[in-house]
C-alpha positions as CSV (number, residue, x, y, z in Angstrom):
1,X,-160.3,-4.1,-189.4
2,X,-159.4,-4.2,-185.6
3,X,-158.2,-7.5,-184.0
4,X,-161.8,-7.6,-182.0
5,X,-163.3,-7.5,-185.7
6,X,-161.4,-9.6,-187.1
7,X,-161.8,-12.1,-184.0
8,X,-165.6,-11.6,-184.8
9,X,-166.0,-12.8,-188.3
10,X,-163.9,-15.6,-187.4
11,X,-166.6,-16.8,-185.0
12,X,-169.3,-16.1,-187.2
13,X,-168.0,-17.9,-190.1
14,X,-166.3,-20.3,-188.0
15,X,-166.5,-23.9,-190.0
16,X,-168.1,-26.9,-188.5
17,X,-165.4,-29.0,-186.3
18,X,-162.7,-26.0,-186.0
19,X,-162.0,-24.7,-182.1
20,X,-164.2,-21.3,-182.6
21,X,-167.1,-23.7,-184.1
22,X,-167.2,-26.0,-181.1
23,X,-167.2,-23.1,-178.4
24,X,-170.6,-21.8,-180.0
25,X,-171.8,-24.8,-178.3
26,X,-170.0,-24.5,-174.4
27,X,-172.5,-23.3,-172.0
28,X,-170.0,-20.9,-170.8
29,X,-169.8,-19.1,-174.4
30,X,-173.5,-19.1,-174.2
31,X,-175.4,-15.6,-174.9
32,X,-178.9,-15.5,-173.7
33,X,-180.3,-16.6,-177.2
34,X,-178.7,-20.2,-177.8
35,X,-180.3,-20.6,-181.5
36,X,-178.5,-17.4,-182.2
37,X,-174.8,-18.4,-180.8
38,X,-175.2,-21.7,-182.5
39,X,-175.4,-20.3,-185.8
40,X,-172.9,-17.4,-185.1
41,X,-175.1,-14.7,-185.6
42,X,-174.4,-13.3,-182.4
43,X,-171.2,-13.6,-181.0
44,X,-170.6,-13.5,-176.8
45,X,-168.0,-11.9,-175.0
46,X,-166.7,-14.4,-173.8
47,X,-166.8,-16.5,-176.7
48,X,-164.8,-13.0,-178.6
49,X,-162.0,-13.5,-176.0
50,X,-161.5,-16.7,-176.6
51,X,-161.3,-16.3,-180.4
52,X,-159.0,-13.6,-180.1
53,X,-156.2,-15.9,-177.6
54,X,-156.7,-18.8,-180.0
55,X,-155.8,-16.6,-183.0
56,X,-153.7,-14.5,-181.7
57,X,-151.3,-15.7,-178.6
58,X,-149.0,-17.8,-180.3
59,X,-147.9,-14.8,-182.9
60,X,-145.4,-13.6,-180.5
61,X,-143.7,-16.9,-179.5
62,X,-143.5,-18.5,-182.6
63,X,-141.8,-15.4,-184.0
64,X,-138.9,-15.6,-181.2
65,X,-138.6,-18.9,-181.7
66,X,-137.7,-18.8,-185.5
67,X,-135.8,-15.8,-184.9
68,X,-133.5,-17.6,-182.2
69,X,-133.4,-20.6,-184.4
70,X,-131.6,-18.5,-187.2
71,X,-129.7,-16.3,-184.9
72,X,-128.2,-19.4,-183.5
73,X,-127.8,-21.3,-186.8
74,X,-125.8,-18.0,-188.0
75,X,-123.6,-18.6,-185.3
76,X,-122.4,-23.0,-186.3
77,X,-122.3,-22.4,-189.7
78,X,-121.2,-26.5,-189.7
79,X,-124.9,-26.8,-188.4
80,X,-126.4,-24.6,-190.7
81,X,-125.0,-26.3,-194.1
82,X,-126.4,-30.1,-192.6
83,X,-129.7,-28.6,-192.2
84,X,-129.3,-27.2,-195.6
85,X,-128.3,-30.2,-196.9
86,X,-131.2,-32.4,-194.9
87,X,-133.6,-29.7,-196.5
88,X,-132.4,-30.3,-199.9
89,X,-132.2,-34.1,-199.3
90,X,-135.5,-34.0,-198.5
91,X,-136.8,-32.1,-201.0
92,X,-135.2,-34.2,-203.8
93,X,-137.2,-37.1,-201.8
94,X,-140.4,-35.5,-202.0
95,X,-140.9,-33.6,-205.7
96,X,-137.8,-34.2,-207.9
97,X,-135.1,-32.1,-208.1
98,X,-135.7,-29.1,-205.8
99,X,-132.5,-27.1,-204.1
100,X,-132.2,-24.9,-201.5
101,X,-129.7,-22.4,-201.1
């Protein structure tokens, strides 16, 4: 399945409230037959677009983030064992007994 595929069953079985739901209904993700955009059967180009940015365009940031955030924590181990320790606290708080390691 390509990302344009992928994009397009998103849209077409969009649920009622989510983001790609609610463009079916903006005149500027319109195709010419509104009966068929507002129950997804037909999906417009511009409507596809959007789909694919809203799944797709935080992938890459969210991914350097997290990989900064545990290069850096590598580097203050002192840091590190707190946030383990926070975690852990936390955890214990929230269903019993559970460690991390």
């Amino acid at each position: 399945v390509t990302i344009r595929e992928f994009a397009r069953m998103a849209c077409q079985n969009a649920k009622p409230n989510s983001p790609l739901h609610s463009l079916r209904f903006r005149k500027s993700h319109n195709c010419n037959s509104n009966e068929n955009v507002k129950n997804g059967s037909v999906v417009s180009k511009e409507m596809l677009d959007e789909a694919i940015t809203l799944l797709f365009a935080g992938q890459d940031t969210t991914a350097a983030t997290l990989s900064w955030t545990l290069h850096l924590l590598s580097l203050y181990p002192q840091v590190q064992n707190r946030l383990v320790e926070e975690i852990n606290n936390v955890a214990k708080n929230s269903s019993g007994d559970d460690k991390c390691s």
